[in-house]
C-alpha positions in Angstrom: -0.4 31.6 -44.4 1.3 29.4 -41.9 4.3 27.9 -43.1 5.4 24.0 -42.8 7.2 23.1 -39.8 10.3 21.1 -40.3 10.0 17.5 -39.3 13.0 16.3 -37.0 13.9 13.1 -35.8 16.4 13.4 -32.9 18.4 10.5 -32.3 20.6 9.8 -29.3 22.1 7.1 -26.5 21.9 9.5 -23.7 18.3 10.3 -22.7 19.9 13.8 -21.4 21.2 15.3 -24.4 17.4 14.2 -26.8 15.8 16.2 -23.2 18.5 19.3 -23.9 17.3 18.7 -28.4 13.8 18.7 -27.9 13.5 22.0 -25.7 16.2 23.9 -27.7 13.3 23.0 -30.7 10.5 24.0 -28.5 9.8 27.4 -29.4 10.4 27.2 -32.8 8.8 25.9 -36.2 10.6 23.1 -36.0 8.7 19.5 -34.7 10.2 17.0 -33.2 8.6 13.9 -34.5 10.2 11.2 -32.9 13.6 10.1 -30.6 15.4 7.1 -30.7 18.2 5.4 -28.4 20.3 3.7 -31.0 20.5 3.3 -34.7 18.2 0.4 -35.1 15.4 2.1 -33.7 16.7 5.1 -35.7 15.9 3.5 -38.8 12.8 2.2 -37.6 11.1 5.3 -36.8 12.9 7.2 -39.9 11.0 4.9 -42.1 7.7 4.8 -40.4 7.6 8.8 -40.0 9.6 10.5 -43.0 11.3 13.0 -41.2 12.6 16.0 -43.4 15.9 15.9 -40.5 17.8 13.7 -38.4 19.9 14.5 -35.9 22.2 11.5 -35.4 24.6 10.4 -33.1 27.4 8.5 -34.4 28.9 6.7 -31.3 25.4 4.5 -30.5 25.0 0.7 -29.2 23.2 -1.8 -31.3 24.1 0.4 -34.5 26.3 3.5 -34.8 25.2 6.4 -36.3 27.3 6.0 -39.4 25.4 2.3 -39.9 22.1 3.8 -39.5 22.6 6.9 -41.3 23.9 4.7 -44.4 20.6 2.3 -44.3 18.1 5.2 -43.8 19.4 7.0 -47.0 19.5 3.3 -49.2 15.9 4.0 -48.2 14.9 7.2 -48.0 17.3 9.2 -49.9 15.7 12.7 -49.8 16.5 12.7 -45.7 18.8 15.3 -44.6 20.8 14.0 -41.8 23.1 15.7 -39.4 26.0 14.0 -37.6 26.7 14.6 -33.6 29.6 14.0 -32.0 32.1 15.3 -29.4 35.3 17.4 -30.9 37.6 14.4 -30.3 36.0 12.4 -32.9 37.0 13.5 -36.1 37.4 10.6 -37.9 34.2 9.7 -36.7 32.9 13.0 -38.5 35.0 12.1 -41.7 33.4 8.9 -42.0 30.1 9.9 -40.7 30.3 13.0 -43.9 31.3 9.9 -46.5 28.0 8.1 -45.2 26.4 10.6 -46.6 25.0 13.1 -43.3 24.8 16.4 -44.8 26.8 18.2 -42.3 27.8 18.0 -39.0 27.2 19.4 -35.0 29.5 19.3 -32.2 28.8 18.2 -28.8 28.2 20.8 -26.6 26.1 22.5 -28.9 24.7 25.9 -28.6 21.0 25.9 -29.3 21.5 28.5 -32.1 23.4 26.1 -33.9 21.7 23.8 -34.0 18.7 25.0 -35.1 20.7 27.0 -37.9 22.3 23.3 -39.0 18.8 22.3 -39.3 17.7 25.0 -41.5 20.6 24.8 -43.9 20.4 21.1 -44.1 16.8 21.9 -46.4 18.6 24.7 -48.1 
């Protein structure tokens, strides 16, 4: 029996690093559903697809990540959202974490830990 992939939204300013997120998730069970470029459209496709993960960036135009993350879970609560950010943001992280993201990846990422931070975001 094949098992359900994971659903994974990947949400990011820089078209580069969503490239780098949706190879890393290539060969695995794990779909990317949909990107987005800033928060706004981060809601926007959250809601209209029902992803079971989103990868969000907190430092976005339009809407940060910690806005967006915030809205998507007034709406869809069961979403399991991951922060990104570079090491020099902590309190970024912090407030990202009180938004109510699940966990949190650092920029540079490793591919392994990322898909791991996935995983245990379901668990």
């Amino acid at each position: 029996m094949k098992t359900m992939g994971i659903k994974l939204v990947i949400v990011d300013d820089a078209p580069f690093i969503r490239e780098v997120m949706v190879n890393i998730f290539r060969t695995t069970d794990i779909e990317v559903i949909g990107e987005a470029e800033d928060g706004a459209e981060a809601v926007a496709i959250v809601l209209e697809k029902a992803p079971d993960v989103v990868l969000m960036d907190i430092v976005m135009p339009k809407k940060s990540g910690i806005e967006a993350t915030r809205e998507i879970l007034e709406k869809r609560p069961q979403t399991r959202i991951i922060a990104c950010s570079t090491i020099d943001q902590e309190q970024m992280m912090l407030k990202a974490l009180e938004a109510g993201c699940c966990s949190y990846v650092v920029k540079p990422f490793n591919a392994e830990a990322l898909e791991k931070a996935v995983r245990t975001a379901l668990e």
